[in-house]
Backbone bond lengths (Angstrom), bond angles and torsions (degrees), N, CA, C in turn:
res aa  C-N    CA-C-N  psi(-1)  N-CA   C-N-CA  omega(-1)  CA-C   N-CA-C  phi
1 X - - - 1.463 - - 1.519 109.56 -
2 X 1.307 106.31 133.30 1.583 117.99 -179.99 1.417 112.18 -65.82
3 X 1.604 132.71 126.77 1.692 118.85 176.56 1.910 102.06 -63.60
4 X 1.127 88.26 139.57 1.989 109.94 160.39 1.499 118.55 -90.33
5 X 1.198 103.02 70.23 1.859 98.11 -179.04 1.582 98.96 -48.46
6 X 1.350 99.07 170.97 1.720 104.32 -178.42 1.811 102.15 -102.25
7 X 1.125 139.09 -167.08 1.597 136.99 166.21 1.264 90.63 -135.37
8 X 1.205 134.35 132.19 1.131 147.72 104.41 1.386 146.32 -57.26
9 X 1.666 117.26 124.74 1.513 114.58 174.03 1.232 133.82 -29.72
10 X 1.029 104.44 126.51 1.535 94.75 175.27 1.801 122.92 97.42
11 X 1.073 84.68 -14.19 1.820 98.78 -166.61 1.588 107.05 -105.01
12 X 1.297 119.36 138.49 1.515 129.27 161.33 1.575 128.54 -34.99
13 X 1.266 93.54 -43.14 1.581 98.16 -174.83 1.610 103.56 -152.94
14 X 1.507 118.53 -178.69 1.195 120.50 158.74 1.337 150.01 -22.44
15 X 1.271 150.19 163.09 1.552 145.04 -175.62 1.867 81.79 -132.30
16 X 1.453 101.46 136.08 2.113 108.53 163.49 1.640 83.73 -116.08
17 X 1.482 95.62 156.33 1.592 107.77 144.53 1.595 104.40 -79.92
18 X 1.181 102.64 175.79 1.824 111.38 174.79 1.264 94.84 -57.74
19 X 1.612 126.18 -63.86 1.602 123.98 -168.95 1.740 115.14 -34.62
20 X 1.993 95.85 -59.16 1.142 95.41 -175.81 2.070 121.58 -60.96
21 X 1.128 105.19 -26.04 1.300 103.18 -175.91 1.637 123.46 -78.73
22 X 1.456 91.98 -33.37 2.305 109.28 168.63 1.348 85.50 -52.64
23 X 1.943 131.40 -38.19 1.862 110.95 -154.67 1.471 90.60 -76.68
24 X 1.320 119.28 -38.99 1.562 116.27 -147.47 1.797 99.82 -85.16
25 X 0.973 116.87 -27.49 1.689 112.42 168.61 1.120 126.14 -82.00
26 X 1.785 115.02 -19.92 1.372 124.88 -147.59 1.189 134.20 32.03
27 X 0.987 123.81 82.74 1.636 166.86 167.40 1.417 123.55 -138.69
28 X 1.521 116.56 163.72 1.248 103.26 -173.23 1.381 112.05 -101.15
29 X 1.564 111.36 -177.68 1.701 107.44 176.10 1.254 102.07 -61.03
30 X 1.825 124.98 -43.55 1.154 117.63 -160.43 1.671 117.67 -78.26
31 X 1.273 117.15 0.10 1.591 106.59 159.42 1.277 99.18 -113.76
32 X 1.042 148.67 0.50 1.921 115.80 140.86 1.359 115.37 -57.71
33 X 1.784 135.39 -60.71 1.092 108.72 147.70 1.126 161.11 10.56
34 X 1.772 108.43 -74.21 1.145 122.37 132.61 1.710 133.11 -17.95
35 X 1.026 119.61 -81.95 1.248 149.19 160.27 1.972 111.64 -26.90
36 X 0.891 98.27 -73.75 1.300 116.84 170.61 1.784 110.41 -57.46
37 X 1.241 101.98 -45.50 1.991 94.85 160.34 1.427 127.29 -68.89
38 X 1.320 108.91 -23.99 1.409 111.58 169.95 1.439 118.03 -74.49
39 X 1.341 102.11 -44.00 2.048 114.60 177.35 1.346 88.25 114.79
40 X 1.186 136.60 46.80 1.098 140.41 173.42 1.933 102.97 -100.39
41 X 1.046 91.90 -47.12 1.366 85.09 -170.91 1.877 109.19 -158.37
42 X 1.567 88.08 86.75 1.277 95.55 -179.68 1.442 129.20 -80.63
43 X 1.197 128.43 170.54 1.664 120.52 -148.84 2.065 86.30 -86.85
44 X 1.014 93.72 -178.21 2.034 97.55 163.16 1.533 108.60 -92.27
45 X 1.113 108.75 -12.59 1.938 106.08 178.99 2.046 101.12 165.15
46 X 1.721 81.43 157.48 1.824 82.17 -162.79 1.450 98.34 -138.81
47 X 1.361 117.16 113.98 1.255 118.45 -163.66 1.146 125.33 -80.99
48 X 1.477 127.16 -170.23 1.461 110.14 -167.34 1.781 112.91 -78.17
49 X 1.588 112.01 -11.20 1.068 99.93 173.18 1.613 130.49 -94.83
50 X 1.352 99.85 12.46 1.545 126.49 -178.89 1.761 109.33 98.23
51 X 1.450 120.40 -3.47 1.050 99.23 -175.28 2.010 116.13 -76.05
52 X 1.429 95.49 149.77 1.164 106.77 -175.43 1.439 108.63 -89.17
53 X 2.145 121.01 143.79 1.208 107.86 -169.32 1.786 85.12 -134.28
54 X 1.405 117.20 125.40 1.251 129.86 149.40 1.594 133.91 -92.91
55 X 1.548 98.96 123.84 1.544 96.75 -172.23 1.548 109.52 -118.29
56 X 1.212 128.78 -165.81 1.703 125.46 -148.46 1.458 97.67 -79.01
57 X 1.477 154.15 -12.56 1.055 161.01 114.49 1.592 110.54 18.39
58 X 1.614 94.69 -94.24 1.302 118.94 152.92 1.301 146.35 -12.71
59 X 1.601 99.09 -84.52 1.609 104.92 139.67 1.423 144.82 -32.17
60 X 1.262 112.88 -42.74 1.557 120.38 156.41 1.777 113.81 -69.39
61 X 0.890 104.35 -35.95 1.511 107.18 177.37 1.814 118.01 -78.57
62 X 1.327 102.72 -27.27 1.264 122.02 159.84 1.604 116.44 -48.08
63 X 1.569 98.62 -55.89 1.925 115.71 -159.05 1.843 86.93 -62.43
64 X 1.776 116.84 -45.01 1.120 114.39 -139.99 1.780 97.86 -70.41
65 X 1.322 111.97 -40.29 1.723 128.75 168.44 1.210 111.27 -22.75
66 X 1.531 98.22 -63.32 1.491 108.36 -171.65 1.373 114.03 -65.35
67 X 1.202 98.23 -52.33 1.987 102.47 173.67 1.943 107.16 -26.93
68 X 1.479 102.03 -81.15 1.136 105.41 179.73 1.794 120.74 -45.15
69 X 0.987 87.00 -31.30 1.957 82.19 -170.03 1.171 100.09 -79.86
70 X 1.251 133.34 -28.35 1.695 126.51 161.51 1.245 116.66 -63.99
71 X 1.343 131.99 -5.34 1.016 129.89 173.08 1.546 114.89 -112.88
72 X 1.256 110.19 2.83 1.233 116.35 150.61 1.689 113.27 107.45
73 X 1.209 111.24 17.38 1.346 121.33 -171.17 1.331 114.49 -116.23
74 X 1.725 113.72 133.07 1.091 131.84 -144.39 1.898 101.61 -64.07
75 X 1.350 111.09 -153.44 1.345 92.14 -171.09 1.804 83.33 -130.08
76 X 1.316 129.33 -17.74 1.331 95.60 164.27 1.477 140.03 -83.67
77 X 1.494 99.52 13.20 1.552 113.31 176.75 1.631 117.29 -99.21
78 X 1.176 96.33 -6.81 1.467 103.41 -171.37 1.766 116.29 -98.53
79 X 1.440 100.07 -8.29 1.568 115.60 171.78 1.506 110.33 -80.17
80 X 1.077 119.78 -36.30 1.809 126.48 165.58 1.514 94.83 -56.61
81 X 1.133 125.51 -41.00 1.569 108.43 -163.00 1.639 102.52 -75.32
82 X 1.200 117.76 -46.02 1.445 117.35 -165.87 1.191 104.41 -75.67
83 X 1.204 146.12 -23.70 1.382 135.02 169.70 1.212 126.36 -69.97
84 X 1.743 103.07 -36.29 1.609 90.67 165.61 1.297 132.27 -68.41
85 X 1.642 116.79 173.69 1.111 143.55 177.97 1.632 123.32 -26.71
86 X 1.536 120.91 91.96 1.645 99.62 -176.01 1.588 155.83 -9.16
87 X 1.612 95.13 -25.47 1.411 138.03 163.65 1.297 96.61 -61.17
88 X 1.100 118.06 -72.15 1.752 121.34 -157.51 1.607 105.39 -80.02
89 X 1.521 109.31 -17.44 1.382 95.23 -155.35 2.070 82.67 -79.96
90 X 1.470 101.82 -41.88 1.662 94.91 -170.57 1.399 102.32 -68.08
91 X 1.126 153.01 -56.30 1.319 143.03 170.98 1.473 109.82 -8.95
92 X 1.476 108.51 -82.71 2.046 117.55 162.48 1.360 98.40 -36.01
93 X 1.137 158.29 -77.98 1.148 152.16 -172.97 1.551 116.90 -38.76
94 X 0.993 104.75 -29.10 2.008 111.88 174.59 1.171 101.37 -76.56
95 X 1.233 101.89 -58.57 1.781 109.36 -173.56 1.388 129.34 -39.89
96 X 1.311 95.70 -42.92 1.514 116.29 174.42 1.676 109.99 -76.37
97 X 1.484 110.42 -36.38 1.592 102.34 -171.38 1.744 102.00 -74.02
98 X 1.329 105.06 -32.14 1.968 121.05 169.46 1.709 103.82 -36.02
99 X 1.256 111.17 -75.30 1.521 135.93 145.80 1.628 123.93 5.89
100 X 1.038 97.70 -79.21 1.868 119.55 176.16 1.359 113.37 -78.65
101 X 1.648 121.85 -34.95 1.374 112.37 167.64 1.313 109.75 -78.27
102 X 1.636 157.43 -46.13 1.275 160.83 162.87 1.632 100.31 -27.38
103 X 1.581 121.67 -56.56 1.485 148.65 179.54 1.972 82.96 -42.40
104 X 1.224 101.00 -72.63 1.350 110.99 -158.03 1.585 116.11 -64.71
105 X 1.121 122.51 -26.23 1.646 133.91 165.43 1.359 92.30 -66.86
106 X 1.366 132.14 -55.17 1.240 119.65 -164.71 1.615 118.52 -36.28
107 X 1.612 78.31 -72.96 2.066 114.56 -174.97 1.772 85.98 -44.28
108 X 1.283 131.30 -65.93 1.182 120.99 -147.92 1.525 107.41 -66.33
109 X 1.335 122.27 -37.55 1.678 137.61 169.92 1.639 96.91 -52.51
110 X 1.115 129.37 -60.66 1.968 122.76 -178.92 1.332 71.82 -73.56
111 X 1.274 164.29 -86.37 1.742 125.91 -115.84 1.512 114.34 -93.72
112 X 1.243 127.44 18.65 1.097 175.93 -163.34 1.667 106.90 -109.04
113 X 1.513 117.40 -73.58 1.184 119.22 -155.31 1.829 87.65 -86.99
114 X 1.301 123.39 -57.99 1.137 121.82 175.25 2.026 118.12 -44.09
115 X 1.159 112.28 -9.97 1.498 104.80 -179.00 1.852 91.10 -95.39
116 X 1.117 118.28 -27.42 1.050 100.10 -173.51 1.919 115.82 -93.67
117 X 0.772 98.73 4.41 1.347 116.61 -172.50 1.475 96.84 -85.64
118 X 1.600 115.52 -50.21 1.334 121.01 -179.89 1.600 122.50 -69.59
119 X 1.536 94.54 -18.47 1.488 104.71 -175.82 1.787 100.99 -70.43
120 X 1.118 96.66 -48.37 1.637 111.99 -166.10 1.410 103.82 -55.11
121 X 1.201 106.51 -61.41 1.496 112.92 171.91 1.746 130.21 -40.07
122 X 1.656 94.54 -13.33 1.533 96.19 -162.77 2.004 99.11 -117.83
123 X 1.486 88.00 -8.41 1.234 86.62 167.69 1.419 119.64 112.85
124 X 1.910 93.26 2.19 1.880 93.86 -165.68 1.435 106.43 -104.40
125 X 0.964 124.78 9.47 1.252 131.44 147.55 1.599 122.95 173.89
126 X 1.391 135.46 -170.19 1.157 123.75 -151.41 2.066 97.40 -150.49
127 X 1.478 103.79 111.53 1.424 127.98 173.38 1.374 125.26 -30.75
128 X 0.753 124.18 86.74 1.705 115.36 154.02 1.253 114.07 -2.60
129 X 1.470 118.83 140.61 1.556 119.91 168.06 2.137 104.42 -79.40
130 X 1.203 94.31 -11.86 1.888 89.27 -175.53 1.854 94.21 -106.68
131 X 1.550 128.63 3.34 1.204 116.07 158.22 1.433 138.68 -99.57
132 X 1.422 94.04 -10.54 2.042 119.02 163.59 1.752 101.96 -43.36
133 X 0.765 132.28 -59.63 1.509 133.24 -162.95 1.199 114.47 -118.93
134 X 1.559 129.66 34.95 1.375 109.55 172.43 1.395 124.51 -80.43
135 X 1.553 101.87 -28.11 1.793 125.21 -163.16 1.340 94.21 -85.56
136 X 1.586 124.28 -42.67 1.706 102.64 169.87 1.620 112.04 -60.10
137 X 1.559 115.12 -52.10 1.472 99.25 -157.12 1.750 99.02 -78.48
138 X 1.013 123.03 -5.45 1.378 111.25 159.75 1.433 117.02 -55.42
139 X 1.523 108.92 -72.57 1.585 110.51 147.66 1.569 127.45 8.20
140 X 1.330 84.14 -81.47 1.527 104.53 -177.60 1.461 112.15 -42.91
141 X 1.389 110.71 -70.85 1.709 117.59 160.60 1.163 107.98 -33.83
142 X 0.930 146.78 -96.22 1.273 162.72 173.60 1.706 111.47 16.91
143 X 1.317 89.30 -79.74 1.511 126.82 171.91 1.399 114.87 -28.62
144 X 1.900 110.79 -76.00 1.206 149.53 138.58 1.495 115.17 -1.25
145 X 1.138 130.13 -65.33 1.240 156.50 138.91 1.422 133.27 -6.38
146 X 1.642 85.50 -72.29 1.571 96.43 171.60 1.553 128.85 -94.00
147 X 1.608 104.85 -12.45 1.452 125.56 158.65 1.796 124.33 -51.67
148 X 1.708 86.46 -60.58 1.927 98.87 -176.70 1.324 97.98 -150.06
149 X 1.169 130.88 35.16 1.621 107.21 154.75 1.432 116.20 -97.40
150 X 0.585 100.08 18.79 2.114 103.89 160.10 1.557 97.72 -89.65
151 X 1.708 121.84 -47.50 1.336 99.25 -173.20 1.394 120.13 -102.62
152 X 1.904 110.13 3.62 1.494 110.48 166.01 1.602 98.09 -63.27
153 X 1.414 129.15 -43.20 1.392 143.30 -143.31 1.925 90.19 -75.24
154 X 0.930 95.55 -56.11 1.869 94.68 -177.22 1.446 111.16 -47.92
155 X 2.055 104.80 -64.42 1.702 110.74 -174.07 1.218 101.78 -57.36
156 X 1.991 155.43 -48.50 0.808 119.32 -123.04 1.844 82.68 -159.32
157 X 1.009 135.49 13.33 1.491 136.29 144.67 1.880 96.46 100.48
158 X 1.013 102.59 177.10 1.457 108.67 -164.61 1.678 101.55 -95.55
159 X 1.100 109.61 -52.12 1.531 109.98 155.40 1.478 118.35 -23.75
160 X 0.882 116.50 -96.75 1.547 127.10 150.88 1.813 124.48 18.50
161 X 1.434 87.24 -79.51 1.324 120.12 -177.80 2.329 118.80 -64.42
162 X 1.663 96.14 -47.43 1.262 129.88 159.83 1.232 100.23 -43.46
163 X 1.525 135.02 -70.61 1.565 148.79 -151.73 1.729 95.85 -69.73
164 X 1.410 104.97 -63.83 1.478 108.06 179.52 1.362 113.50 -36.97
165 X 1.485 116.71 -72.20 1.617 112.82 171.17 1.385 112.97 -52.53
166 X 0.945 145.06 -49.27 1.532 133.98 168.45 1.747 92.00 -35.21
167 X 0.988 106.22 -105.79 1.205 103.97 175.12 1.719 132.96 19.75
168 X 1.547 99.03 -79.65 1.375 89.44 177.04 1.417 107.73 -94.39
169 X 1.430 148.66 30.73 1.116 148.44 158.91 1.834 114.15 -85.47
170 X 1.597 93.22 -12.56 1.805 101.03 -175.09 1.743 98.86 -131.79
171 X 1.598 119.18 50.03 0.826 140.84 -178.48 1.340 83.06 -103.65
172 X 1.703 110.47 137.65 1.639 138.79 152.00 1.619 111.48 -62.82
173 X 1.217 126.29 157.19 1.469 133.83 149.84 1.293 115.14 -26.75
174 X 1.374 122.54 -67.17 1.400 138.76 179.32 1.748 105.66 -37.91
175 X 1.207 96.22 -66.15 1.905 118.15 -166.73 1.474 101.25 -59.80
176 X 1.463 124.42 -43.40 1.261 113.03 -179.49 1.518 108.60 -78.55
177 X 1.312 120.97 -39.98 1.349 117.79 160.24 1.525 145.93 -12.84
178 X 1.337 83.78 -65.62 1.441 140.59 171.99 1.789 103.47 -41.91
179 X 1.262 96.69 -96.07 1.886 123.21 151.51 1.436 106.77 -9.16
180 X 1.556 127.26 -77.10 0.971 145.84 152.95 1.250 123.63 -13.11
181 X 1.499 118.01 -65.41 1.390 133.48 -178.46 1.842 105.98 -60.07
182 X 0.943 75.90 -54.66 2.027 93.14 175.38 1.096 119.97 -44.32
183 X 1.395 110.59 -55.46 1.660 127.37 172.49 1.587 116.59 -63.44
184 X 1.410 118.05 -13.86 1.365 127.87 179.29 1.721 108.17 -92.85
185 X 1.411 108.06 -36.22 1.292 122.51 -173.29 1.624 110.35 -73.64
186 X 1.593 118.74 -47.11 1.272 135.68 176.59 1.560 115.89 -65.61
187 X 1.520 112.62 -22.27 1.567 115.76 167.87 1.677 107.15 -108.33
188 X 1.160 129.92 -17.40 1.723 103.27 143.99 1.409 125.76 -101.20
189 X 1.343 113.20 45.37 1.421 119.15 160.74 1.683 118.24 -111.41
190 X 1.445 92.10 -46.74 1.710 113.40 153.24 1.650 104.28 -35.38
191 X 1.232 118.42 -57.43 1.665 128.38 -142.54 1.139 91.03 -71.15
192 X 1.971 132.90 -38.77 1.061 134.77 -153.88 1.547 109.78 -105.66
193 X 1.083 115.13 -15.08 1.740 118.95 177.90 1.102 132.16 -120.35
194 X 1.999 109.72 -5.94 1.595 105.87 167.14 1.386 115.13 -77.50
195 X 1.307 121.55 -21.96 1.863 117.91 -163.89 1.617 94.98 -75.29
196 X 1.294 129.92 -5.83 1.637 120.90 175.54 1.710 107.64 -177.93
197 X 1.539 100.92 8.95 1.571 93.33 177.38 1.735 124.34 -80.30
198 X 1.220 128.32 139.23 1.579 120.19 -170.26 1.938 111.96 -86.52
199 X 1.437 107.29 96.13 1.469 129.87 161.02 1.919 101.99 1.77
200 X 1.709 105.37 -50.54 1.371 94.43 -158.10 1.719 95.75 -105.05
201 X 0.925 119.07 10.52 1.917 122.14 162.51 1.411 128.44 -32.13
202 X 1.089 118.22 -164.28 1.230 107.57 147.12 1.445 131.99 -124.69
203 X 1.652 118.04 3.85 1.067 136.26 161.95 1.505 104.88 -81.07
204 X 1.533 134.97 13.10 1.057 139.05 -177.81 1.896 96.69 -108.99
205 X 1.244 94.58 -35.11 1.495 104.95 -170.70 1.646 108.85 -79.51
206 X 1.108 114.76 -15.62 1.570 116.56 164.80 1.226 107.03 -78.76
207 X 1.397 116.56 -64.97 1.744 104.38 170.90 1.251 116.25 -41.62
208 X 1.061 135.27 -64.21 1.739 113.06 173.28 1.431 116.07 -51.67
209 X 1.113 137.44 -38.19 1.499 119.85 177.15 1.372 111.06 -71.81
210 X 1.691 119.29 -19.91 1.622 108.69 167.23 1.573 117.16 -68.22
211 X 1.414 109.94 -27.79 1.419 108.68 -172.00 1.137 97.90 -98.34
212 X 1.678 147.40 32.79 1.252 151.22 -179.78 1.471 107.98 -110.26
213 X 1.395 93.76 -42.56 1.886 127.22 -168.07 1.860 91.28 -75.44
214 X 1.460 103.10 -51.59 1.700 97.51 168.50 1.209 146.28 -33.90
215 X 1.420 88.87 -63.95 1.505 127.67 161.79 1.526 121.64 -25.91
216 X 1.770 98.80 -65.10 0.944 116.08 -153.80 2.033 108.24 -85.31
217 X 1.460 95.92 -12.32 1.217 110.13 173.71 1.631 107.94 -57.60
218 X 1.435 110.59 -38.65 1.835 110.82 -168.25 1.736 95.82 -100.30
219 X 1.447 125.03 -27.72 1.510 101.81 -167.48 1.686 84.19 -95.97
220 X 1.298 121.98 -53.20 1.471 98.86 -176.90 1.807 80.84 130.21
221 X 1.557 96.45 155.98 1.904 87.30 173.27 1.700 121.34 -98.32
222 X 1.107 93.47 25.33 1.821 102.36 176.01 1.548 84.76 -97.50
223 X 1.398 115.27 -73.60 1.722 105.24 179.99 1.100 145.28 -20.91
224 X 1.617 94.25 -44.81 1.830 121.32 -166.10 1.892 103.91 -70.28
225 X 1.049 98.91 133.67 1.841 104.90 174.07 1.635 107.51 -138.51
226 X 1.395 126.57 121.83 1.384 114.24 -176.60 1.881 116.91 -55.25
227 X 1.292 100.61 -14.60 1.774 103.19 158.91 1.397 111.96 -69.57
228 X 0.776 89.52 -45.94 2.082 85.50 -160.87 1.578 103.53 -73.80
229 X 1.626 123.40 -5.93 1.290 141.21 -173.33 1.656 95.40 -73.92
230 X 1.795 105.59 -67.41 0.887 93.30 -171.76 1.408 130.52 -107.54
231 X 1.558 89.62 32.60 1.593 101.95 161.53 1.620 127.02 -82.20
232 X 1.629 90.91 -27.72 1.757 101.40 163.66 1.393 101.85 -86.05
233 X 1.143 168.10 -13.76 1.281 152.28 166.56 1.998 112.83 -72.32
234 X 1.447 96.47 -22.82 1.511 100.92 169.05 1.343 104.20 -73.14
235 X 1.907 117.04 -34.05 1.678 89.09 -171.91 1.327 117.98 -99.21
236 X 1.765 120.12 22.90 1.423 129.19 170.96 1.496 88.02 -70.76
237 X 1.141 126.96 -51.98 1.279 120.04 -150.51 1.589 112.24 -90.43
238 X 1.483 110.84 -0.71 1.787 103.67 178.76 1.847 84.56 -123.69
239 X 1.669 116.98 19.99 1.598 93.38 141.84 1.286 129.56 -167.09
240 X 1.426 118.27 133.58 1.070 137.08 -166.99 1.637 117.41 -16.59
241 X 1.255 120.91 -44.83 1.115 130.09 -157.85 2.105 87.15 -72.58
242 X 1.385 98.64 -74.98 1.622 82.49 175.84 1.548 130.99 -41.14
243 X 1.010 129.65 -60.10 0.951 156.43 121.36 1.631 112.70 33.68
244 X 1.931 105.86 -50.75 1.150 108.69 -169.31 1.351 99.92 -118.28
245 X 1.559 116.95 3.16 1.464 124.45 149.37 1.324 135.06 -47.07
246 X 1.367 105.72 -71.89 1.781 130.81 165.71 1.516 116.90 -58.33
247 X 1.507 92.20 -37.18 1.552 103.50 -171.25 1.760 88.72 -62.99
248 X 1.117 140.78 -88.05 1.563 154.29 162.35 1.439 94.88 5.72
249 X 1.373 126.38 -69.15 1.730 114.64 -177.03 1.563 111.94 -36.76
250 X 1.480 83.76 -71.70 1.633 85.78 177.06 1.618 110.26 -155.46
251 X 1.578 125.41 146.87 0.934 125.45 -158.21 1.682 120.29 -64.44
252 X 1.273 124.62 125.65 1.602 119.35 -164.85 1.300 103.24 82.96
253 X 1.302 145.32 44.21 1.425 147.30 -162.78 1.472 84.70 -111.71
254 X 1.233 133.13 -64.97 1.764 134.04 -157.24 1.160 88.62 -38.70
255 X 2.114 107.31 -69.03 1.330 116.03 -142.31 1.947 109.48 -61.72
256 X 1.348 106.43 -31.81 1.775 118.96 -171.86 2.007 88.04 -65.35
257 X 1.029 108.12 -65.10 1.467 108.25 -170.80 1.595 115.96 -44.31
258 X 1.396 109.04 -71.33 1.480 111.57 173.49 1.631 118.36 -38.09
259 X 1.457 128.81 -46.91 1.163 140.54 178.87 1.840 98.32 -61.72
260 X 1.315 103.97 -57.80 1.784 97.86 -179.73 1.462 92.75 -41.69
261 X 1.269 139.16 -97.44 0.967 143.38 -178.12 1.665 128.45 -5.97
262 X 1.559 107.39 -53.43 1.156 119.27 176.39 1.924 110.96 -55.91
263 X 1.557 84.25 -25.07 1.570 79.60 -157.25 1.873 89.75 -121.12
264 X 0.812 130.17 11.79 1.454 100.81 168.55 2.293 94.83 -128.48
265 X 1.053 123.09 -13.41 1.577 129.44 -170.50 1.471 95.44 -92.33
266 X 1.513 100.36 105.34 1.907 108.48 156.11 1.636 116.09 -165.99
């Protein structure tokens, strides 16, 4: 059954009870509730018998909640957004639709590579060697992107940054492979020499030439400069996000790696 808001005089739009409004959003009474205890989303007026009355206010402020929480954002960050300035609030609102369409090229690039994968398999036709990997290394970009390219884009210019993704988006089978293989090799070498291995060794000095050889897979070796090497190994270590990369292989992984680097790349 559809809710019947009531109309009231005087008013723009409709009045819900809580019941009727949990039907019309689908949600329950008990996270408007919710909501409404936090100051997230208070009713339009609460009568003397406690019932709660939401009017089109609300409802719009309602839709905007949901937006964000499907997108995965907590609920005390999302009260700064709605209070501000119409300006700001649609701005956040772009951002997020920016967000979900990038999201959505993604999914469609893997659902994409996976239909054809299934096709091949079934016999209805047979893949390109340059269509095996587009939807991952799209992915990959993707990912990449929305992780640290705000702060690849600052250290090292948009140019820069642009070329790299070009780059691995016109990567062969082999090259992404390749990349791949490297990235497997550079986290069980880590695994085996940070819990007591010495930074300035020479089993330290292979790990930096594996993560050099990495490297050089996405900037290319015209790009690559043993400065600019270990100018990104300085910013694993002043940020978190790297940080909790290496750290994840194995514990003290950033700090053992960056130091290989420091000390065997010049």
């Amino acid at each position: 059954m559809e809710p019947k808001p009531t109309a009231r005089p005087g008013r723009s739009g409709p009045d819900y009870s809580i019941h009727q409004l949990a039907e019309l959003a689908g949600v329950t009474t008990r996270t408007l509730r919710y909501y409404d205890q936090i100051g997230l989303l208070p009713p339009a007026s609460v009568g003397e018998n406690g019932y709660r009355s939401y009017g089109p206010a609300q409802v719009r402020r309602l839709q905007q909640i949901l937006f964000y929480r499907a997108l995965g954002m907590e609920c005390r960050a999302i009260a700064p957004l709605l209070d501000a300035p119409p300006e700001q609030q649609r701005r956040a609102l772009e951002r997020q639709l920016d967000a979900v369409r990038q999201e959505q090229q993604r999914l469609d690039a893997l659902a994409g590579n996976l239909q054809s994968a299934i096709a091949e398999l079934k016999g209805e036709c047979v893949m390109k060697d340059t269509e095996r990997f587009e939807g991952l290394k799209r992915q990959a970009v993707e990912e990449n992107e929305r992780q640290y390219g705000a702060e690849a884009r600052r250290n090292y210019g948009d140019t820069a940054v642009d070329e790299v993704n070009a780059r691995v988006q016109g990567m062969t089978e082999e090259q992404w492979q390749q990349a791949q293989e490297l990235s497997r090799q550079i986290a069980g070498t880590l695994r085996r020499l940070a819990p007591a291995g010495d930074p300035a060794g020479p089993e330290a000095a292979a790990l930096a030439d594996l993560h050099r050889r990495w490297l050089c897979c996405y900037w290319g070796q015209k790009r690559y400069s043993a400065q600019a090497h270990r100018g990104l190994a300085r910013m694993y270590l002043a940020d978190a996000r790297f940080c909790a990369y290496y750290d994840a292989i194995v514990p003290g992984g950033t700090a053992f790696l960056c130091a290989a680097i420091e000390n065997h790349i010049r």
